[in-house]
C-alpha positions in Angstrom: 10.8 -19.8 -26.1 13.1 -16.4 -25.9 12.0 -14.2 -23.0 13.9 -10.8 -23.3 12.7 -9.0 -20.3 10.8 -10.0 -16.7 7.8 -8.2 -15.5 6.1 -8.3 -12.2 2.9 -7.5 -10.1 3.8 -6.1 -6.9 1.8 -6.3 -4.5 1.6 -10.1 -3.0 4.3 -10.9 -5.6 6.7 -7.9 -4.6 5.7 -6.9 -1.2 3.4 -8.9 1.1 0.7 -6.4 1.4 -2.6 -8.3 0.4 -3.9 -9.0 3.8 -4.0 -5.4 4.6 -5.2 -4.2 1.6 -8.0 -6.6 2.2 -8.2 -5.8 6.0 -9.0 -2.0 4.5 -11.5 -3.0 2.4 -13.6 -5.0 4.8 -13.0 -2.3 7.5 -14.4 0.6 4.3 -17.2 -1.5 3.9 -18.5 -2.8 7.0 -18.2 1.0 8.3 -21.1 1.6 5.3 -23.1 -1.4 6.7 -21.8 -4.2 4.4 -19.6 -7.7 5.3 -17.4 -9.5 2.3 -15.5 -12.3 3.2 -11.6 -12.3 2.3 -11.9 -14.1 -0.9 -14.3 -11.2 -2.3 -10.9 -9.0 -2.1 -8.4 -11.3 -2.7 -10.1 -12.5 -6.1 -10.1 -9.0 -7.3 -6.4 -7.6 -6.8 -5.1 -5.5 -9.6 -8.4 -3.6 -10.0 -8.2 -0.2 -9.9 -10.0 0.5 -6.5 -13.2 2.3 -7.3 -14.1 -0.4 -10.2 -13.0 -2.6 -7.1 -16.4 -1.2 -4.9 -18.1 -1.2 -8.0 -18.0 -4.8 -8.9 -18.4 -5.9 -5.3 -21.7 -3.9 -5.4 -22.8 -5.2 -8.4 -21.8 -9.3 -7.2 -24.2 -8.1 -4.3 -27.0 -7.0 -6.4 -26.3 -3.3 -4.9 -27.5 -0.3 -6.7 -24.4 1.9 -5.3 -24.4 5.7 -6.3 -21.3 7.8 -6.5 -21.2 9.5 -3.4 -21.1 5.9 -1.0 -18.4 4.6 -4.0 -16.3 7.5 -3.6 -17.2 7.5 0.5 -16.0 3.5 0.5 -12.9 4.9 -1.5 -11.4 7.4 0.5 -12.0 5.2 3.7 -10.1 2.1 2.4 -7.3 4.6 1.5 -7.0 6.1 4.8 -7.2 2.7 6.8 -4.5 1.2 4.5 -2.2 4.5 4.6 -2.7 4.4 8.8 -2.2 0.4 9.4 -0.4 -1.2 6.8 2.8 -2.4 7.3 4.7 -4.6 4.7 7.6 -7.1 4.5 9.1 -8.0 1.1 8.6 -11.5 -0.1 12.3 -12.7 -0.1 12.5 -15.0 -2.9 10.7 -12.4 -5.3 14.0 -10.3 -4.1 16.6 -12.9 -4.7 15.0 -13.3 -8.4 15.0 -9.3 -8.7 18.7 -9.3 -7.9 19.7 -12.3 -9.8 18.3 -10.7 -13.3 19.6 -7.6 -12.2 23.0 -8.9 -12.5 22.5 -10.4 -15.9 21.3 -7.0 -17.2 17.8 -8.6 -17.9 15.3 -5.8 -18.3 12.5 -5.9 -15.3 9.5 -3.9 -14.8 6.4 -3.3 -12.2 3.0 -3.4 -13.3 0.5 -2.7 -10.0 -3.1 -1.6 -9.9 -1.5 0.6 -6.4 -1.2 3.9 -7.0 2.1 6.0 -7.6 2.7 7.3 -4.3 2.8 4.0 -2.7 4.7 2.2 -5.5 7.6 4.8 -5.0 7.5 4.1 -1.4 7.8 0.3 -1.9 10.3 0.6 -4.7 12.6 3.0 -3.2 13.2 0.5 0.0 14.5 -2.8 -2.9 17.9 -2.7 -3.6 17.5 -2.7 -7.8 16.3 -0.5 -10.2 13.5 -0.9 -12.8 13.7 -0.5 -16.2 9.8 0.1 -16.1 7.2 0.8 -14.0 3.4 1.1 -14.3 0.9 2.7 -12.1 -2.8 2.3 -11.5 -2.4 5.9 -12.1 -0.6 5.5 -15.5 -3.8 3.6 -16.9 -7.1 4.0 -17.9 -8.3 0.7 -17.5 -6.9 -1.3 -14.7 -6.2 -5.3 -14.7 -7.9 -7.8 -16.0 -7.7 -5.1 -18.9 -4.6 -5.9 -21.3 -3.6 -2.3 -21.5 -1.1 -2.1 -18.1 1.1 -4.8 -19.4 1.1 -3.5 -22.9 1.8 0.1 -21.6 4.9 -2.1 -20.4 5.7 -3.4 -23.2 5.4 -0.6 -25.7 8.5 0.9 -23.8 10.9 -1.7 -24.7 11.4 -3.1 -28.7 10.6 -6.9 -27.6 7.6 -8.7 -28.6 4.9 -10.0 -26.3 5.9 -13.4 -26.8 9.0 -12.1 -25.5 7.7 -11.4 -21.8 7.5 -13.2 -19.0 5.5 -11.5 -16.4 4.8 -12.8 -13.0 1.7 -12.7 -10.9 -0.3 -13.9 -8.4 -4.2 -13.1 -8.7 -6.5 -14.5 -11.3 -7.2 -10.6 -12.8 -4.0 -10.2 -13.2 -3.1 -13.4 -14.9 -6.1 -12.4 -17.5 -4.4 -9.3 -17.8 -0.8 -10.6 -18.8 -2.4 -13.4 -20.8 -4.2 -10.4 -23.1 -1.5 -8.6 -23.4 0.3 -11.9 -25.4 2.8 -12.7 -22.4 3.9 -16.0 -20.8 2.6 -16.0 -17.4 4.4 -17.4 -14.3 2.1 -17.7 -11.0 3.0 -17.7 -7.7 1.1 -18.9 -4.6 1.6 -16.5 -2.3 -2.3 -15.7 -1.9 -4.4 -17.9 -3.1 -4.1 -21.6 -4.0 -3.4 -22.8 -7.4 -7.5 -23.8 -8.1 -7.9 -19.7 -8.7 -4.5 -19.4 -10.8 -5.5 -21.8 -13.5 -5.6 -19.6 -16.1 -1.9 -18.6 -15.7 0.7 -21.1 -18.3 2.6 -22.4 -15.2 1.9 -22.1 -11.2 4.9 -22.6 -9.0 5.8 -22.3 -4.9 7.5 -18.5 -4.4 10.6 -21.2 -3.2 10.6 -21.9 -6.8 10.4 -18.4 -9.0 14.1 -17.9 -9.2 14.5 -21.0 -10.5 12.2 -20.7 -12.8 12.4 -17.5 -14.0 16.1 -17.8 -15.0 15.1 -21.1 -16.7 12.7 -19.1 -19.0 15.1 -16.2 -19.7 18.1 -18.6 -20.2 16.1 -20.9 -22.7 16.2 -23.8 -20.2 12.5 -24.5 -21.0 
């Protein structure tokens, strides 16, 4: 296997910012009159947040119309902005600087959108060679397109990327898009991640990863 260039999810890969993302959605919906236990959230990271109410509806047998989707929106948005605070998930960082210093190519594909990414981004001490919004896309994860938008902007081959994730939607998505998939279990346990080619311990990734870009595997 030659993997050319590293991508990764950021948020619960990158940044640990999964519980409050999910603490906003609960607190959007129960405000409407609706309860979803963590795992409803946690099992649908990377999608694009309005498909996100959407598909919770719908899993509920809930005819939702526009205005409560877009009402749901806007209040899961404001509850994250106002509370969310975030720590970077230090071994992602080590494995950040690490290819960074060997010049490997790494990008960001996240379902968060632009304004938020640049936050986050700005505060690491490396720079990306590509980085992909939930703005940038029409479809959202477990859609192929983000990582291939990823991909079109470098000359490698699918089979070329190794991408790095940590939710099942994601994993489909990266899978689609003809990368190797490393999974991380910062989340959710490996019984969700099955789909991904190899689940590892975050204690592990740097490891790992410069095993697949040095051939090692």
């Amino acid at each position: 296997m030659s993997i050319k260039a590293v991508c990764f999810d950021m948020d619960g890969v990158i940044v640990d910012t999964m519980r409050h993302h999910v603490d906003a959605w609960r607190h959007a919906f129960s405000e409407k009159g609706y309860d979803h236990e963590e795992l409803v959230f946690y099992l649908r990271e990377g999608m694009p947040g309005k498909k996100t109410i959407k598909d919770v509806f719908n899993h509920s047998n809930v005819v939702a119309n526009e205005e409560l989707i877009e009402s749901i929106y806007v209040q899961k948005r404001n509850y994250f902005k106002k509370h969310a605070q975030y720590e970077f998930i230090e071994e992602t960082v080590s494995t950040l600087l690490a290819l960074s210093d060997e010049h490997i190519p790494i990008a960001v594909v996240t379902g968060s959108r632009k304004e938020f990414v640049s936050e986050v981004l700005s505060k690491l001490p490396v720079t990306f060679d590509i980085i992909v919004t939930g703005d940038d896309v029409k479809e959202g994860k477990p859609s192929p397109e983000p990582y291939l938008l990823a991909m079109d902007r470098h000359p490698f081959k699918p089979s070329e990327w190794l991408v790095v994730e940590n939710a099942p939607l994601g994993i489909q998505s990266a899978k689609r898009a003809g990368a190797f998939c490393l999974a991380v279990e910062t989340t959710l346990d490996k019984k969700y991640l099955g789909e991904a080619d190899k689940i590892i311990s975050p204690k592990d990734l740097q490891y790992h990863v410069k095993s697949f870009v040095n051939g090692m595997t």
